[in-house]
C-alpha positions, 0 to 999 in steps of 0.5 A, a space after each residue: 968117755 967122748 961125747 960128740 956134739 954134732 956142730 961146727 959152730 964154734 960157739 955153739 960148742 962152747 956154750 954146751 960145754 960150759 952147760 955139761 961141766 963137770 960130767 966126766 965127759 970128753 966133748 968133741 965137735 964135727 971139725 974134728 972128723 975130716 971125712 964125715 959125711 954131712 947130714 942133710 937137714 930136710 926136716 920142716 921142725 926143730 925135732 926132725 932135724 934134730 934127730 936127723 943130726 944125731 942119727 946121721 953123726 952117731 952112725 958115722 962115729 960110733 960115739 955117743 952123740 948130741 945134737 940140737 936145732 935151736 931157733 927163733 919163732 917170731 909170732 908176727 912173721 907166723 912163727 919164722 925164722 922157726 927151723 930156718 933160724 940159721 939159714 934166714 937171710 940165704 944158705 952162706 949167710 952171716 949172723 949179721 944179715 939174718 939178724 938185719 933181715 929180721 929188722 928190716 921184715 918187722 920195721 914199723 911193728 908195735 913193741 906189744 906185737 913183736 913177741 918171739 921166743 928162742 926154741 932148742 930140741 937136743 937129741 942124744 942117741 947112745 947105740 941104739 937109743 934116741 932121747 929127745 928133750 925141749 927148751 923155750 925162752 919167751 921174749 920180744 925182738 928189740 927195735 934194733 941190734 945191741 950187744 956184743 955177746 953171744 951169736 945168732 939173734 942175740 943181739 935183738 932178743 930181750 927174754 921176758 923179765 928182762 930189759 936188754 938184749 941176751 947179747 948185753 946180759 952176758 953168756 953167764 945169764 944167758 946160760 942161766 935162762 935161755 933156752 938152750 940152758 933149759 934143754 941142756 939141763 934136761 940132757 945133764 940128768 940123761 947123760 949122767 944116766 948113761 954115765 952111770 949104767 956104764 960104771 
């Protein structure tokens, strides 16, 4: 059974699929569809635009589709980057310049004031059905980038509990704690509901 994750991030991709190992499921992402029609993401939340994606690519493909809008809420900038996570630093923009952005808008806020957390809504729309599930992970933003793993704010993100960045605990943990790890757990026992009415 196909699965289509409804991204081009390559390494978005990556991160899902290694989540829903082991589900006999064939994932596919939306550079494999030459001629879809992007969806337009006008939502002012995670969840609308989440489900925004998952009707428009579900629609088009006739497959089984997920979904998700993930970002980061940083609690002295009033909750931004929030839904605009991807496109911070302007609509082409680099991780890198999102990430260089967000430092240079919090220079001189104090370690105890820079609380923020990583928030993922994933979407799973089968025919006519529409599930929605949420993931957070709690944390602060580091005074500066370190860490070469994962993409995105990793490399600034230090979940709580922890004293380094997502980007140097490594894709293993990060897929034990993060948020996406959270909400993905959440979309395995739906699938693996779907798989089996389908037997």
């Amino acid at each position: 059974m196909k699965l289509l994750i409804a991204s081009y991030d390559t390494g978005k991709i990556r991160e899902i699929s290694r989540i829903l190992k082991g589900l006999p499921l064939e994932t596919v992402g939306l550079r494999q569809f030459k001629d879809i029609k992007p969806a337009l993401e006008t939502g002012k939340s995670f969840t609308a635009n989440a489900r925004i994606k998952t009707k428009t690519y579900g629609e088009q493909t006739g497959l089984l589709t997920l979904a998700e809008d993930s970002g980061l809420q940083v609690d002295c900038l009033g909750g931004e980057p929030g839904h605009l996570s991807a496109r911070f630093a302007g609509q082409n923009s680099a991780d890198t310049d999102n990430v260089r952005k967000l430092l240079r808008l919090m220079r001189g806020v104090k370690s105890s004031e820079r609380t923020a957390r990583f928030v993922c809504v994933a979407a799973i729309v089968n025919g006519e059905k529409m599930w929605i599930v949420t993931g957070k992970c709690e944390g602060r933003i580091s005074l500066r980038a370190s860490g070469n793993s994962g993409f995105g704010y990793d490399p600034v993100f230090i979940p709580d509990g922890y004293n380094t960045t997502f980007a140097r605990l490594g894709m293993k943990k990060k897929n034990e704690i993060s948020h996406r790890a959270q909400a993905f757990t959440k979309v395995r026992r739906i699938l693996e509901r779907i798989l089996a009415e389908r037997r």
